[in-house]
C-alpha positions in Angstrom: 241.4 50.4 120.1 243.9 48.8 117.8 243.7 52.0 115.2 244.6 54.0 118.5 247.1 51.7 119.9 249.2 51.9 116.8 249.1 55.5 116.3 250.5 56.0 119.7 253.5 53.4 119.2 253.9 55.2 115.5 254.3 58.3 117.6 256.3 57.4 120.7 259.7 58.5 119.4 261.9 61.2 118.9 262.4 61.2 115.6 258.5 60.5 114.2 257.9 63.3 116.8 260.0 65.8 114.9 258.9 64.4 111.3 255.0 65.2 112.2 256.3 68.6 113.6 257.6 70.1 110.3 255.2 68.1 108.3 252.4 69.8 109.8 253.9 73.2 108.4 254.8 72.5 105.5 254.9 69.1 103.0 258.4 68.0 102.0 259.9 65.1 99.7 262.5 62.5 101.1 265.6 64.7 100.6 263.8 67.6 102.0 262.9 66.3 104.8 266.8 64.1 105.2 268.0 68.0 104.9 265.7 69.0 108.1 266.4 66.5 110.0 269.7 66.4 109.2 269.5 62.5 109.4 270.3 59.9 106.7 267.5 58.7 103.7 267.3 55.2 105.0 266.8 56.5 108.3 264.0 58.9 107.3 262.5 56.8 104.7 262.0 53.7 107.7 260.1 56.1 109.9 258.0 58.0 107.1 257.3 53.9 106.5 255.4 53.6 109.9 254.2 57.2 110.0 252.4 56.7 106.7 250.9 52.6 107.9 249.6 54.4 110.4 246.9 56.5 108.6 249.1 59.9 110.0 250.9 60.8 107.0 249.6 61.1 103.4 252.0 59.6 100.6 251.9 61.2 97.2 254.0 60.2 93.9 254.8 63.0 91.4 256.9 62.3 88.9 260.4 61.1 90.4 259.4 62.7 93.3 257.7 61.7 96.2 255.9 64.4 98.8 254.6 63.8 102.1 252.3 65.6 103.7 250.6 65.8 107.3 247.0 63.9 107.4 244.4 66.2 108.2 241.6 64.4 108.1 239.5 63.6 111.6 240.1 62.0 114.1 243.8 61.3 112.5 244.2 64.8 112.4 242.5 65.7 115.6 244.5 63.2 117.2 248.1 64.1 116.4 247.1 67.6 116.5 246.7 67.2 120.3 250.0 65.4 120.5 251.8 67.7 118.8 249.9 70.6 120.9 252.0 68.8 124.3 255.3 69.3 123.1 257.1 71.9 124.9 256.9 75.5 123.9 260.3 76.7 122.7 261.7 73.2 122.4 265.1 73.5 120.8 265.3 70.7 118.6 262.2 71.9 117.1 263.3 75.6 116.5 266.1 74.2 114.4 264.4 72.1 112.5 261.6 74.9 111.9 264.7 77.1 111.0 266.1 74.4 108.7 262.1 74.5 106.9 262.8 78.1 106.1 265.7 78.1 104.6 264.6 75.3 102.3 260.8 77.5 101.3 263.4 80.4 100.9 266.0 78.4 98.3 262.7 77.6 96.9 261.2 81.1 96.5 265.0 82.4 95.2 264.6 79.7 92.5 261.2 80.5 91.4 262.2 84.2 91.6 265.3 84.0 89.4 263.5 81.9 87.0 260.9 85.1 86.6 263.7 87.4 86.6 265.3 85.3 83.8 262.2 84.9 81.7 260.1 87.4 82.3 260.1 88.9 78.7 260.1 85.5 77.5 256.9 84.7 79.1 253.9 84.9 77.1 256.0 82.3 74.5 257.2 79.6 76.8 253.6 80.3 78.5 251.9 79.1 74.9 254.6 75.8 74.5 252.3 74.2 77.1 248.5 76.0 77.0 245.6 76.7 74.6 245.2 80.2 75.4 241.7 81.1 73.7 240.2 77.9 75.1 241.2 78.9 78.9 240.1 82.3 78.4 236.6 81.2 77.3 236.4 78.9 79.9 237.7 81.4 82.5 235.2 83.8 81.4 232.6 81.4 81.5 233.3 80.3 84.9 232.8 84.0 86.5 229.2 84.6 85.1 227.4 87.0 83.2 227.2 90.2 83.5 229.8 93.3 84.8 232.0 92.3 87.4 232.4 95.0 89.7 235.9 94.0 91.5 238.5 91.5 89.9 241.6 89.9 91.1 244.4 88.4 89.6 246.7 86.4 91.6 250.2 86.0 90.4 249.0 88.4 87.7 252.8 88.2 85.6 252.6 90.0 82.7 249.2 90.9 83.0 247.7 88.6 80.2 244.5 87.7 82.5 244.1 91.6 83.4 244.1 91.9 80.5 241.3 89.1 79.2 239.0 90.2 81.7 239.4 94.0 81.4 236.6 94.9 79.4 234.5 92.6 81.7 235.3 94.8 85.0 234.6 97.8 86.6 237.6 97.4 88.4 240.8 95.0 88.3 243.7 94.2 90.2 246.7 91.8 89.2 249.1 90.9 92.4 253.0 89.9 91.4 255.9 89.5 93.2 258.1 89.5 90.6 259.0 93.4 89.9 260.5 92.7 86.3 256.8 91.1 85.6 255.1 93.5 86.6 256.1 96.4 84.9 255.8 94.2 81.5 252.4 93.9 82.7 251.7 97.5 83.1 253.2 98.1 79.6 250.5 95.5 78.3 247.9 97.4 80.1 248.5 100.7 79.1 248.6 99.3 75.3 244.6 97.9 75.9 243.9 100.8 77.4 243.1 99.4 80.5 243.3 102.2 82.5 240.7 100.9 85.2 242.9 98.1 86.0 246.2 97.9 88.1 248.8 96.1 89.3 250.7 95.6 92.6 254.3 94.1 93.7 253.0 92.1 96.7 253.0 88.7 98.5 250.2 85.5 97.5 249.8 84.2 100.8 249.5 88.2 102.8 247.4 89.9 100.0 247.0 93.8 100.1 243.7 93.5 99.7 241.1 93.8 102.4 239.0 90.9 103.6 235.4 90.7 101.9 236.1 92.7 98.6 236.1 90.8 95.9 233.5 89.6 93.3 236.0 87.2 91.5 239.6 86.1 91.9 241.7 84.4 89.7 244.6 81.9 90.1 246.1 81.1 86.6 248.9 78.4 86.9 250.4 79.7 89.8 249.7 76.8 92.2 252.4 74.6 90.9 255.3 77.3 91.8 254.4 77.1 95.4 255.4 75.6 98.5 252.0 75.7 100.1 249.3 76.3 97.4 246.4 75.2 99.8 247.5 78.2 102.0 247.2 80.8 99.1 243.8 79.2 98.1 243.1 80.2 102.0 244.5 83.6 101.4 242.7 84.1 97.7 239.2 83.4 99.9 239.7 85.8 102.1 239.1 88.5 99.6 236.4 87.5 98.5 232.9 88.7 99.0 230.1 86.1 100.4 229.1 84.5 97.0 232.1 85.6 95.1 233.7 83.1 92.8 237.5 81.8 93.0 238.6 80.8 89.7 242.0 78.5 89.8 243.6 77.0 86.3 246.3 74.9 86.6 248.0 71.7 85.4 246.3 68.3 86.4 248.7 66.0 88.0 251.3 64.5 85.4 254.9 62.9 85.2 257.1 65.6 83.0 259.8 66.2 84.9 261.1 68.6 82.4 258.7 71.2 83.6 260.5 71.2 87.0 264.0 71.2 85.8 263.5 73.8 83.1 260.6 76.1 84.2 261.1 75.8 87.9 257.7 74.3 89.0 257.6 72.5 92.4 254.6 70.7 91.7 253.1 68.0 88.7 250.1 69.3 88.6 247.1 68.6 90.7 244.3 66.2 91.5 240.7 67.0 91.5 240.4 65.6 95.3 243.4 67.5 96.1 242.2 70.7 95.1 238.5 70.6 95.6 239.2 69.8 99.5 241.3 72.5 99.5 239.1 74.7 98.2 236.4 73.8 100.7 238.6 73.9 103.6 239.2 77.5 102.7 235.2 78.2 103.0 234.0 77.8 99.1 230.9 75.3 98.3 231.0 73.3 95.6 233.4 72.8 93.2 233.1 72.4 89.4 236.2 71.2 87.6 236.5 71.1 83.6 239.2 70.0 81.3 241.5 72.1 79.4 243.5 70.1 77.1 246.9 71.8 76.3 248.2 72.9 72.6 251.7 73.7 71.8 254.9 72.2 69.4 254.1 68.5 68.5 258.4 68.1 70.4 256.8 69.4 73.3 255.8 67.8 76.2 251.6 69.0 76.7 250.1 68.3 80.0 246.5 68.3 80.3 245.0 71.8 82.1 241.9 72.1 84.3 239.7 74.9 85.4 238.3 74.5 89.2 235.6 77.1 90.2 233.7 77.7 93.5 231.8 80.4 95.0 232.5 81.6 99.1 230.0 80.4 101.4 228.2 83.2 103.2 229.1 81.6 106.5 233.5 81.2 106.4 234.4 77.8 107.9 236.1 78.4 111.4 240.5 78.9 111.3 242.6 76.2 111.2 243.9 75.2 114.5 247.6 76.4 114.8 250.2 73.8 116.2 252.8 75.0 118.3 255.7 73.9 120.3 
C-alpha cells in the first residue's frame, strides 16, 4: 500500500503529469526535456527526482549525459499507463508539449542527416577509426547460420559494405537508407562485386517497405546509436521477419567518449546487454546471444568495445504495445 500511496502523490501534479506524458513517447536528457516543458533545469531536475524515487521513471548515465526514460516494467508501467490513459483527449497543454517532442526528434534527424550528407564518401574510413571489420563480419556471418539465405536485409545499409559481405551468402538482399548521397555510393559498390541480386532502397527505419513476415535475416550494423528510439526500430526490424528468422544487431556497448557524439553525431554511448536484450524480446524474438567485438583502429583514437546481439522471431509475435493517448 505504501509502493501505491507514493506513486499516486509522485503523480498528483501538473507538471510530473506532463513529464510522464512525453516520456512515454519518447526518452529525453535534462535539457531536452527543460526545452519541452519550457520550464527551468532546477525545476525539472526536482520533479524527475521524485518521478525516478518512485520506481516510474528509469535513470540512465551516458557519458555527460543523463537520459530518462518511461518505466515499463509491470505493474509500474501498468499503473501509470492507466493514469496517463485518463487524461483528456486533445488536452492542450499536452499537444504543445508533444509538438515541442517533434521538433526536437526532427533537429535530431537534420543533424544525423547532414552529418551523412557531409561524410558519406568519407565513410568506410572514419567507419574503420573505431571497428575491426573482418572480425564483425565473421561474427555476423556466423550469427545467421549455415547454409543459403534466401531473403536478407540490411538496415541503415549506408554504403552498402554489409550487402555487400553477405552477397554471396543470399539469394536475395536488400539494404534500406535514408540517406540518398549513401546510397548511391552503395549502389556503385554493388555493381563493382557484381551483386546484381542485391538492392538498395531510400526509405524510413521505423516504417520499412518491406512486407510483414518476409525475411530470413535482418541486419542492424551500428545504426542504433544514431537514433531517437532504437527499441522502436528493433520493433520495426521484427516485423519483417519470418517466424524463426534471425535479427542480427552490432553496435557499440555502452561507454563514456563523448567525442563520438560531438564529432560523428551519435545520440547514444552505446548500449547495455539488459538494455538491448529486453528490447529485443519485447519486440517478439526468444533468446538473445550477445558476443564481444573488441574495436581496432589508430592507437590516438578513442576504441570503444563492439557487440554482436542475435535472436531468432518467435513463431507466436508478443501482443502490441498499448498506445497512450490524451
Amino acid at each position: 500500500m505504501d509502493e501505491v500511496l507514493n506513486r499516486l502523490r509522485a503523480v498528483a501534479e501538473r507538471t510530473r503529469l506532463r513529464l510522464l506524458y512525453v516520456l512515454s513517447h519518447n526518452e529525453l536528457t535534462v535539457t531536452e526535456i527543460t526545452a519541452v516543458l519550457d520550464q527551468s533545469q532546477p525545476r525539472i531536475s526536482r520533479h524527475l527526482k521524485i518521478l525516478c524515487d518512485a520506481g516510474l521513471l528509469d535513470r540512465t548515465q551516458e557519458g555527460s549525459s543523463v537520459f530518462y526514460r518511461f518505466a515499463d516494467t509491470d505493474p509500474v508501467s501498468e499503473f501509470t499507463r492507466s493514469v496517463l490513459a485518463s487524461l483528456p483527449e486533445g488536452d492542450d497543454q499536452l499537444q504543445r508539449d508533444l509538438a515541442r517532442l517533434e521538433e526536437i526528434k526532427r533537429q535530431h534527424a537534420a543533424a544525423a542527416s547532414k552529418y551523412f550528407k557531409e561524410n558519406a564518401d568519407e565513410w568506410e574510413r572514419i567507419r574503420a577509426l573505431y571497428l575491426a571489420d573482418p572480425a564483425v563480419e565473421r561474427a555476423m556471418l556466423a550469427a545467421a547460420g549455415s547454409g543459403k539465405i534466401s531473403d536478407f536485409l540490411d538496415i541503415g545499409t549506408g554504403t552498402g559494405s554489409v550487402l555487400t559481405v553477405f552477397g554471396n551468402h543470399v539469394r536475395r538482399g536488400l539494404g534500406i537508407d535514408s540517406s540518398r548521397e549513401m546510397l548511391a555510393i552503395a549502389r556503385a559498390n554493388l555493381e563493382a562485386a557484381g551483386l546484381q541480386h542485391c538492392q538498395v532502397r531510400k526509405g524510413d527505419i521505423h516504417n520499412l517497405p518491406v512486407d510483414t513476415g518476409t525475411m530470413e535475416v535482418v541486419t542492424i550494423h551500428h545504426v542504433l546509436h544514431f537514433l531517437d528510439d532504437p527499441d522502436l526500430a528493433i520493433i520495426e526490424a521484427v516485423r519483417t521477419l519470418k517466424p524463426g528468422g534471425r535479427l542480427i544487431i552490432v553496435d557499440f556497448a555502452r561507454h563514456h567518449i563523448e567525442l563520438l557524439r560531438t564529432l560523428h553525431a551519435h545520440r547514444r554511448l552505446g548500449f547495455g546487454d539488459k538494455e538491448i536484450i529486453k528490447w529485443c524480446r519485447a519486440a517478439g524474438l526468444g533468446d538473445v546471444e550477445t558476443r564481444s567485438l573488441p574495436g581496432t583502429g589508430p592507437t590516438d583514437v578513442p576504441r570503444p568495445e563492439s557487440k554482436l546481439w542475435v535472436g531468432a522471431r518467435r513463431h507466436a509475435p508478443p501482443p502490441p504495445p498499448t498506445p497512450v493517448t490524451a
